[in-house]
N, C-alpha and C positions, 0 to 999 in steps of 0.2 A: 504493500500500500504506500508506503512512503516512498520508494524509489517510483513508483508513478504519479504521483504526487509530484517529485521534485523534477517528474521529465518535463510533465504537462506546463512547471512553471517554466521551466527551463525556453520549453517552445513558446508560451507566452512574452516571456522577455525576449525573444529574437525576432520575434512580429514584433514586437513594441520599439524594440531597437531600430528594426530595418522600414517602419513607418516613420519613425524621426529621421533618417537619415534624407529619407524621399523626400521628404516636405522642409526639411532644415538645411538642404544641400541648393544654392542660389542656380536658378537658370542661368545660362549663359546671355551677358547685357546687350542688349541690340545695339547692333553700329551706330551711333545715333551723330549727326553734326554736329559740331559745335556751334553754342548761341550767338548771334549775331546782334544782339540788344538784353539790357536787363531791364524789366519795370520795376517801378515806383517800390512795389512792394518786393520783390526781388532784391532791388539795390539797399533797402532798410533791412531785410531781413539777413544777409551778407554782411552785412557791416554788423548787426548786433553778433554775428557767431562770432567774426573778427574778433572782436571784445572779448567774448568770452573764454575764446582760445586762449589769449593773453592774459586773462584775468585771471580763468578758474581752472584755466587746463594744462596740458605737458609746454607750453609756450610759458605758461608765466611762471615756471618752475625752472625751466631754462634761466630766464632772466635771472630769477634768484640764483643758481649758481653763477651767472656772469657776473652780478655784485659780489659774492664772496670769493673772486679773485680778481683785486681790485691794484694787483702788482703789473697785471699786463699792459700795455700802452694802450693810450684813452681809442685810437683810431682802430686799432684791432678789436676794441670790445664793441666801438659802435656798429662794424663791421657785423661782428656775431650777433650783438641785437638787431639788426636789419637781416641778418639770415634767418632769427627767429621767427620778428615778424611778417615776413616772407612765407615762412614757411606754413604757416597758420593761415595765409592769403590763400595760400596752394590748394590746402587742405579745403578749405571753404568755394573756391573758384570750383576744383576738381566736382565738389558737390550740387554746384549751378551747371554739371556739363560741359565746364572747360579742361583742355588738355593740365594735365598735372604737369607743366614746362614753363621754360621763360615764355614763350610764346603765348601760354594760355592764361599766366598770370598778366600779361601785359595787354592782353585781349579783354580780360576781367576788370581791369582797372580803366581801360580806355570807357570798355560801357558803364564802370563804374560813375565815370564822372559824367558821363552823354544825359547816364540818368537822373543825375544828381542839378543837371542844369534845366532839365525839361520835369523835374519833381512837382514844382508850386512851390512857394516859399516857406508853408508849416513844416514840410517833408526836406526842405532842404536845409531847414536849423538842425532838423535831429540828423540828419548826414553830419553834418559840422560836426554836432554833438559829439556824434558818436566816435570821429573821426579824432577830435580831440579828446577825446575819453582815452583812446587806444593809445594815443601818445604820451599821456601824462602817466599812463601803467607802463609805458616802457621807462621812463624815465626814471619813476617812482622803484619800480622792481628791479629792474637791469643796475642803476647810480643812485640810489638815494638821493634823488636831485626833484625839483618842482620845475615846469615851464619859466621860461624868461623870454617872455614876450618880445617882438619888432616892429615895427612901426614900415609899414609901407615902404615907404621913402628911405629910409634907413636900408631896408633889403634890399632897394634899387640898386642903392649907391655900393652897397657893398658888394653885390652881385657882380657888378661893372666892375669894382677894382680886381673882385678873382679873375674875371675874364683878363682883362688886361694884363696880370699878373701872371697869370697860365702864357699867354704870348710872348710875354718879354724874357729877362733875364732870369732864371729859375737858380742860379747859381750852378756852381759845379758837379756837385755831389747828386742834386736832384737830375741834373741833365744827363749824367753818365749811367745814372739806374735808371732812366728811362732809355737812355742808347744802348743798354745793355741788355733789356729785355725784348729787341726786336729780334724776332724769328719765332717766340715763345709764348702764345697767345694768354695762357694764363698769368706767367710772368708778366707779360706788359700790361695785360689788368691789374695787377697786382702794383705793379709801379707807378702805375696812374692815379689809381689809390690815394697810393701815397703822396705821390705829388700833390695833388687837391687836397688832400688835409696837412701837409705841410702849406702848402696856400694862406688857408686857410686860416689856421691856427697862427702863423704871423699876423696876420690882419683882426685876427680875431676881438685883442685887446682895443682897437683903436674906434672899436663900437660898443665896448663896454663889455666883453666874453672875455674873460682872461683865465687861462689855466687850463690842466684836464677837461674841470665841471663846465668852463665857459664856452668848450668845445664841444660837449655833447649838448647843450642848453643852444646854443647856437644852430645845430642841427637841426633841433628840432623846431624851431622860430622860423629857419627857413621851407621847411616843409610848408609850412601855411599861407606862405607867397608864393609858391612853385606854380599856382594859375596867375600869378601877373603876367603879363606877356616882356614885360622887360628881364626880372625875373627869370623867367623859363629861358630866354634868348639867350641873357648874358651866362647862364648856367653852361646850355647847351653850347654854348660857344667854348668856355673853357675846357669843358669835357672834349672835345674836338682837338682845338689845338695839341691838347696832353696825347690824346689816343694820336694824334698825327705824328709827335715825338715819337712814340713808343711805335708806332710803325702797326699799330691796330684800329680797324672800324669801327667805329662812335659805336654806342648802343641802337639796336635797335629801336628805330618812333614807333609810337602807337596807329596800328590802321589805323584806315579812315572812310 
């Protein structure tokens, strides 16, 4: 009696197993295009997971280890926290349907902003919102630092002198690491890098950013001008000249 007993279970638990397996095993995902526009609700709903990536999940856990090694140089950790937040872009992008690549995060962010310009104006505070929420938990988690705002006008001008700065005389040491890493496509991204935050970070003090903290704090103040058009140009321009040193092609622009 009990050895049929324990077969009769035995066979029920292998039906019970091999029905979860059926029903818990994913179909294969249909080829499906990538999207070509976000709406309204889309574009808020995206931007809140962004947050929460950052806030409550493996992103703002990163951060925190990146604060507690706070021995690495300021440009290499901003570096990492911009891989972080990236990464968390991807993760959320990948889940609206775009490719899990630079491609498809830079696809993401293009209709990110398309939608954020054709939202209405209630839809377009809480983008902002959200948008500086996500910045002030990198700062907060990654540097125990708070925003330090810019003024318009002030990210113009400063814009302008990186550009110009990127063109002129770089000094020895930055020209040579940049003539050194042509042939090397990672290397000369890597050198370009460097250059623009060495830029940078000289100029940094003479708008009131001084130091490591005034380096990451400056960062993130430019980010929220990057749709000036003066802004965007004189960026793009510096990044240009640098990658032209370096003997590598600008970043890829956003379709259109």
């Amino acid at each position: 009696m009990l050895l049929r007993t324990t077969a009769r279970l035995g066979r029920r638990v292998a039906e019970q197993t091999h029905a979860w397996k059926r029903f818990s095993t994913p179909a294969a995902a249909p080829d499906l295009p990538p999207p070509t526009s976000l709406s309204k609700a889309q574009a808020l709903s995206s931007s809140r997971i962004v947050l929460d990536f950052v806030r409550l999940g493996v992103s703002g856990r990163r951060l925190d280890a990146l604060a507690a090694a706070p021995e690495a140089p300021v440009a290499d950790r901003w570096v990492q926290a911009m891989q972080v937040l990236v990464g968390a872009q991807a993760h959320t992008a990948a889940a609206f349907g775009y490719e899990a690549s630079e491609k498809g995060i830079i696809s993401y962010r293009h209709h990110l902003g398309l939608a954020a310009q054709s939202a209405g104006p209630e839809a377009l505070e809480e983008l902002k919102s959200l948008d500086k929420e996500v910045w002030e938990e990198v700062l907060l988690r990654g540097f125990a630092l708070s925003p330090k705002p810019m003024a318009p006008e002030a990210a113009r001008e400063f814009a302008g002198k990186v550009a110009a700065a990127a063109a002129g005389d770089l000094g020895d040491a930055l020209a040579a690491d940049l003539a050194a890493a042509k042939g090397d496509a990672q290397k000369a991204s890597g050198a370009v890098m460097r250059a623009l935050a060495a830029v940078q970070t000289e100029l940094a003090p003479t708008i009131g950013y001084d130091g490591a903290d005034g380096y990451v704090q400056l960062q993130v103040a430019l980010m929220e001008h990057l749709a000036d058009p003066a802004v965007a140009h004189a960026t793009q321009a510096a990044t240009h000249a640098l990658c032209a040193r370096a003997g590598i092609t600008p970043p890829t622009s956003p379709p259109q």
